[in-house]
N, C-alpha and C positions, 0 to 999 in steps of 0.2 A: 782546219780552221780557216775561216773567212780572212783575207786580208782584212786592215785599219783602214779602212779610208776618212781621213779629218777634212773637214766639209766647211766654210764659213759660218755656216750655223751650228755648227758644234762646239767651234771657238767662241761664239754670242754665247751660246746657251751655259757655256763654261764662264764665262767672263758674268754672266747675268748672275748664276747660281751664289760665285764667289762674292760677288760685293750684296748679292742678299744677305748671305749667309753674316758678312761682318759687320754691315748695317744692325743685324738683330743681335748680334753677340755687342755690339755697342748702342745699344739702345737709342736709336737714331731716327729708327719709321716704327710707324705705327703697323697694328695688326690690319686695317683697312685696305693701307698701302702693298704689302704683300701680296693680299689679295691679287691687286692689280700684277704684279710681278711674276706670282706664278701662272697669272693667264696667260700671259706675256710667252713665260718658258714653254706654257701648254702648244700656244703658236706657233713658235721656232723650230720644234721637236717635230710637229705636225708635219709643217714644210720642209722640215728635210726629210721626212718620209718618202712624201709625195714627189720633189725633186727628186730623191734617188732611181724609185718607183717610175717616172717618168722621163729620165732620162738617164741613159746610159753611160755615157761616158762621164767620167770624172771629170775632164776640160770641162766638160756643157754644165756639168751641174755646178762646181765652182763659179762659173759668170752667170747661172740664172740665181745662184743664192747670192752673190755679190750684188745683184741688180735687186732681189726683193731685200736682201740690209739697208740699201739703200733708199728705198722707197719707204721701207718701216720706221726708219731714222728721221725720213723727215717728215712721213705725217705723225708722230710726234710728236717734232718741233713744232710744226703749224699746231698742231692743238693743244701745246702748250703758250704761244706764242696769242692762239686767237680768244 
């Protein structure tokens, strides 16, 4: 069996799933918004594919997922902001 390896985007994509999930169990967002949510999760999962798939080492892929959280986080913010 494959080692675990936990990935910044794993933890997003866990952190994402858990407060969808309590959002709808407290009737909070709409069905609209999900939508947008699980595109979102669709995204995450994507790029850590491709992160793994493209770079070998666990170091490298840890700081290239930490640098696209980063860059996801804040456009965003800008297009919530704009």
């Amino acid at each position: 069996m494959k080692q675990l390896r936990i990935t910044p985007l794993n933890i997003a994509s866990a952190l994402l799933v858990t407060w969808m999930l309590w959002q709808i169990m407290d009737e909070a967002i709409g069905m609209g918004i999900i939508g947008w949510f699980l595109l979102l999760l669709l995204v995450l999962v994507g790029a850590d594919q491709f992160f793994r798939l493209m770079l070998g080492s666990l170091k490298r892929v840890w700081m290239a997922e930490g640098v696209f959280l980063l860059f996801v986080v804040l456009a965003i913010w800008i297009l919530n902001v704009w």
